[in-house]
N, C-alpha and C positions, 0 to 999 in steps of 0.2 A: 401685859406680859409680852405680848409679840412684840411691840416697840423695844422693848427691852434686849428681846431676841433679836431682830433686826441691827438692834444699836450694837451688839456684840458680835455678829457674825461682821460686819464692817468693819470692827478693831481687828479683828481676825485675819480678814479678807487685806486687811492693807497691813498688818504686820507682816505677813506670809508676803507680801510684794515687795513691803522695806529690806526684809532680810534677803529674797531672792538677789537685788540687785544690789547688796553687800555684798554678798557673796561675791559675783560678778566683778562686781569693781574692785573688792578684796584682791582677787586673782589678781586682777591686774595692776595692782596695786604695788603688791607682795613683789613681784618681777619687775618692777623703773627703780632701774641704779645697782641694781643685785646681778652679780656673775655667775651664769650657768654653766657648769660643769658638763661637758659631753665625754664620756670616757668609750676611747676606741679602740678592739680588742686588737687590732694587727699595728704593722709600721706604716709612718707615713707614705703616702704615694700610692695605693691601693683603691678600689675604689669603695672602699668603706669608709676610708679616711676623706676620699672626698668628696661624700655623699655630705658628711661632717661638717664636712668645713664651708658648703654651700649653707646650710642651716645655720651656721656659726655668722656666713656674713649677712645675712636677712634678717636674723633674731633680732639685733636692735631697732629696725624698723617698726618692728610689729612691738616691739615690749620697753623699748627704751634705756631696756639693759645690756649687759654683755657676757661673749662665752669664749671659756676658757677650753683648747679641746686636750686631753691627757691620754696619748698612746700606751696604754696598759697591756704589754704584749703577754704571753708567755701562754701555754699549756694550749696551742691551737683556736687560741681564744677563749679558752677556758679562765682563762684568771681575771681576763678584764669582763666579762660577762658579771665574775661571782663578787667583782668588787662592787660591780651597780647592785648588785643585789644589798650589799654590807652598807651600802652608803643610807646616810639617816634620809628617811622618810620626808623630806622638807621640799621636797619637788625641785632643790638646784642641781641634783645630780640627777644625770639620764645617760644611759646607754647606746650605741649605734651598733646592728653588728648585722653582719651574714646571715641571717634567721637557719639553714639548717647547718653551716659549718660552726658555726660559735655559742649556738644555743639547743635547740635541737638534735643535732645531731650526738652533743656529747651526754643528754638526757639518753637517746636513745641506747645508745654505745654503753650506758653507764659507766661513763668514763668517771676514772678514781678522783675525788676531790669536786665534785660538782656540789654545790652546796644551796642551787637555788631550785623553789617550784615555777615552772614557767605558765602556771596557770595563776598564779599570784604577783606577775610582774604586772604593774601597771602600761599598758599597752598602748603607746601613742600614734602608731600606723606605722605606715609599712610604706618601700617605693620599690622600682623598678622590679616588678617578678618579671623573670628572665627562664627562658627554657634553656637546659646543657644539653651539650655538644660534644662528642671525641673529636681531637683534634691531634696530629701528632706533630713533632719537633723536626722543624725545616733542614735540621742536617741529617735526617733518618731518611732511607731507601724507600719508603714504604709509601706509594700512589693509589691505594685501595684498603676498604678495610679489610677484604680477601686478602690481601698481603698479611696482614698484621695479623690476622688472625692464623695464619700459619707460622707465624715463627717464634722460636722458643726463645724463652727467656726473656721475655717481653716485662718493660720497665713503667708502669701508671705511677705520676706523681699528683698525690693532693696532700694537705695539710693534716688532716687528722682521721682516722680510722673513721669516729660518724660522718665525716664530711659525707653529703649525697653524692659526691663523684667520685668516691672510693666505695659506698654502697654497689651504684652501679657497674663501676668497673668489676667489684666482686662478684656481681648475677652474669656478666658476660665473659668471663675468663671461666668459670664453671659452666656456662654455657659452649663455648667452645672446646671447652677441655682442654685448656693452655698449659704447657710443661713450663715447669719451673718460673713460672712468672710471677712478680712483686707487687704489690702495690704500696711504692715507699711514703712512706709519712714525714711529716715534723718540717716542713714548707713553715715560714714565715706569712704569708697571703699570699697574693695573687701575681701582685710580679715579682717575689721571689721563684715560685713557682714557672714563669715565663724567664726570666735568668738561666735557669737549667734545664728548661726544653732549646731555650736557645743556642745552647753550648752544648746540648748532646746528648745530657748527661743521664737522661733519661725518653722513652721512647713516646710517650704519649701522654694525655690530661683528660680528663672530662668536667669542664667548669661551665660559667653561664658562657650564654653568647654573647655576651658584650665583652666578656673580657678575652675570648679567643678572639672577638674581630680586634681589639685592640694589641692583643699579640700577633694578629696576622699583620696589621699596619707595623708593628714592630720587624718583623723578619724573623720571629723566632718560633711559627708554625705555620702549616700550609691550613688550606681551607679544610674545615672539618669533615668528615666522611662519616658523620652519621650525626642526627638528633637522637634526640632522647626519648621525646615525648611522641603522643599519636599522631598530630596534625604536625606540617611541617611548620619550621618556624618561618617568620617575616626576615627576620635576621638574615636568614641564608634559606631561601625557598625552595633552590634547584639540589639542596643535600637530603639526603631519603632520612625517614623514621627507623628507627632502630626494628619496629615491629613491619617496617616494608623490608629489609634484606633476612632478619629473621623472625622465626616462628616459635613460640612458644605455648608453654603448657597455662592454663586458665588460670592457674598456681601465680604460676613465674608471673603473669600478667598483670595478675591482682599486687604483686611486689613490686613491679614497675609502677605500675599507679599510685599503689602510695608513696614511692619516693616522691613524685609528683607533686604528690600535696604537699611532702615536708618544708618546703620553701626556701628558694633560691635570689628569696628576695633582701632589700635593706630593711630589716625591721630597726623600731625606735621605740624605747621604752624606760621604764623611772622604776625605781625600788617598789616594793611591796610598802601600802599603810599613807600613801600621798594624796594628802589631802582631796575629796572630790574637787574640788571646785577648780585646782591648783591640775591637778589631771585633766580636767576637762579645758583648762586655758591651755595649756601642754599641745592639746590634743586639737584644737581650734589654732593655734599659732603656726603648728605643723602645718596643716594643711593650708592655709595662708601662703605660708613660703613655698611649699609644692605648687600651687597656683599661679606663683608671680611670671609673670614674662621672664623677668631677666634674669630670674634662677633658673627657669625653667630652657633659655638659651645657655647658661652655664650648665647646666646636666646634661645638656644637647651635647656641650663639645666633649664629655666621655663618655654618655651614652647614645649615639646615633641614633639608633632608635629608642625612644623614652617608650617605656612601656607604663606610664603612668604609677599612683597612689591609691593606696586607701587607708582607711579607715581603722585606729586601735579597736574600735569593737569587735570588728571582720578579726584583727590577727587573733583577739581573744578568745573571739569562737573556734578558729584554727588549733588553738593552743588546747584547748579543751575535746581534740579529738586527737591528741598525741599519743595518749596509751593505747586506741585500735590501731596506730598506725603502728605502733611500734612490737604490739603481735604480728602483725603481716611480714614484718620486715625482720624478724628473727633470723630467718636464715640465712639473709643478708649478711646480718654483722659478724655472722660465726664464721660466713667464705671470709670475710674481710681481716681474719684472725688467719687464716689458711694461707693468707699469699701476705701477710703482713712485711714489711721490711723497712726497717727507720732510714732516716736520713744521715748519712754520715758527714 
């Protein structure tokens, strides 16, 4: 009888090894010669777009296949988010997007027409998390953030009501108690956004700092006058923490920190229901191309500082503590209804 046993637990032991590395090979299989779809929720030229397009040009190294990328603009990122969500299950479509202005943020905001659970996205990792900055528009008067904060009728441009620097900007104009000030909405991305600080047309931003240093190389902001976050950033070392020129209530603080966590980084992610194994190649190929030298030189020249990658598990878990974050940050989104003003 144990020979017997023995004889079976060996069919056992090497089926479970045959199928593991079908698997394996499947994936990769599946993906030589097949075209992956990247759908990116802003216009091109942004750097979500060419976060995109760096993965677009390593993917056939690593898979032997090719990607197609599909600028899905509309609704603040709202509509190209919920199309990766609609898209079949098959692992050739994947998403890229701003983790809190295109995903995140519009859960939180419950913004009208979201249609996806972000705790059901398959989750491929994530790259440059980046701490924000206020920065203001290089034809505006304004050489302090004492300046700015005294004067009325103060103009903050970002993309969409959740966006985390419309959050922000909402806890600090009530923090100040700002007359008559807006925070206008409905930006295209990010150098949209930098277009109309450059012209005027508005008085201030708070985005990552990679894309203010890349607006300040442009000429169309001065050097930011405050972070965001507690520690200063690497970015810009000599600009003070928003918690070193002000003070707040334990409340307000606990609201600042979870903007914090919402994530200001490039997350990358596939429809709900993609196959394991086709996720986890997903998810293994990602981080290949974030590794390579000469991607990693092409991220360099539009993010100076590379703030590194990780891991779809990490954003998962992130994803799965969105509904405490988004009680802390209730009152956030209500100031953000308070000084609302679209873009014309």
């Amino acid at each position: 009888m144990s020979k017997w046993v023995t004889f079976f637990m060996a069919v056992i032991l090497s089926l479970s090894l045959v199928s593991g590395a079908y698997a394996a090979t499947s994936a990769a299989d599946f993906y030589k010669n097949k075209t992956l779809v990247i759908i990116v929720p802003t216009k091109p030229g942004g750097g979500t777009d060419y976060g995109a397009r760096v993965i677009a040009r390593y993917w056939p190294e690593y898979t032997g296949g090719s990607v197609v990328i599909k600028n899905v603009v509309g609704g603040q990122g709202l509509v190209g988010s919920n199309r990766v969500w609609h898209s079949k299950p098959n692992g050739l479509t994947i998403g890229i997007a701003t983790t809190g202005a295109h995903v995140t943020g519009h859960v939180l905001n419950k913004s009208p027409g979201v249609a996806f659970d972000v705790t059901k996205f398959g989750w491929i990792g994530a790259h440059q998390p980046t701490p924000q900055a206020l920065a203001v528009s290089a034809k505006k008067p304004f050489t302090s953030f004492n300046d700015l904060k005294q004067q009325q009728g103060l103009k903050q441009c970002s993309e969409s009501p959740g966006n985390i620097g419309a959050l922000y900007g909402a806890l600090i104009l009530d923090h100040i108690g700002a007359k008559d000030a807006q925070i206008v909405t409905g930006f295209g991305g990010s150098n949209e956004l930098g277009l109309a600080l450059g012209r005027g047309e508005v008085d201030y931003f708070i985005w990552s700092c990679t894309v203010v240093k890349l607006h300040m190389d442009k000429g169309w902001v001065k050097p930011p006058f405050l972070a965001m976050e507690r520690k200063r950033s690497a970015f810009f070392p000599d600009v003070p923490t928003i918690f070193e020129v002000m003070k707040f209530s334990p409340e307000v603080e606990k609201e600042f920190d979870a903007l914090e966590r919402m994530g200001s980084d490039k997350s990358v992610f596939a429809p709900p229901g993609v196959p394991k194994d086709r996720l986890e190649f997903l998810r293994t190929t990602y981080d290949k191309i974030m590794s390579n030298e000469k991607a990693l030189a092409q991220l360099q020249k539009r993010w100076e500082i590379w703030t590194g990658h990780y891991s779809g598990e990490k954003v998962a878990a992130n994803m799965m503590q969105l509904e405490e974050t988004g009680r802390i940050v209730e009152r956030a989104k209500k100031l953000v209804e308070k000084y609302a003003g679209l873009k014309k």
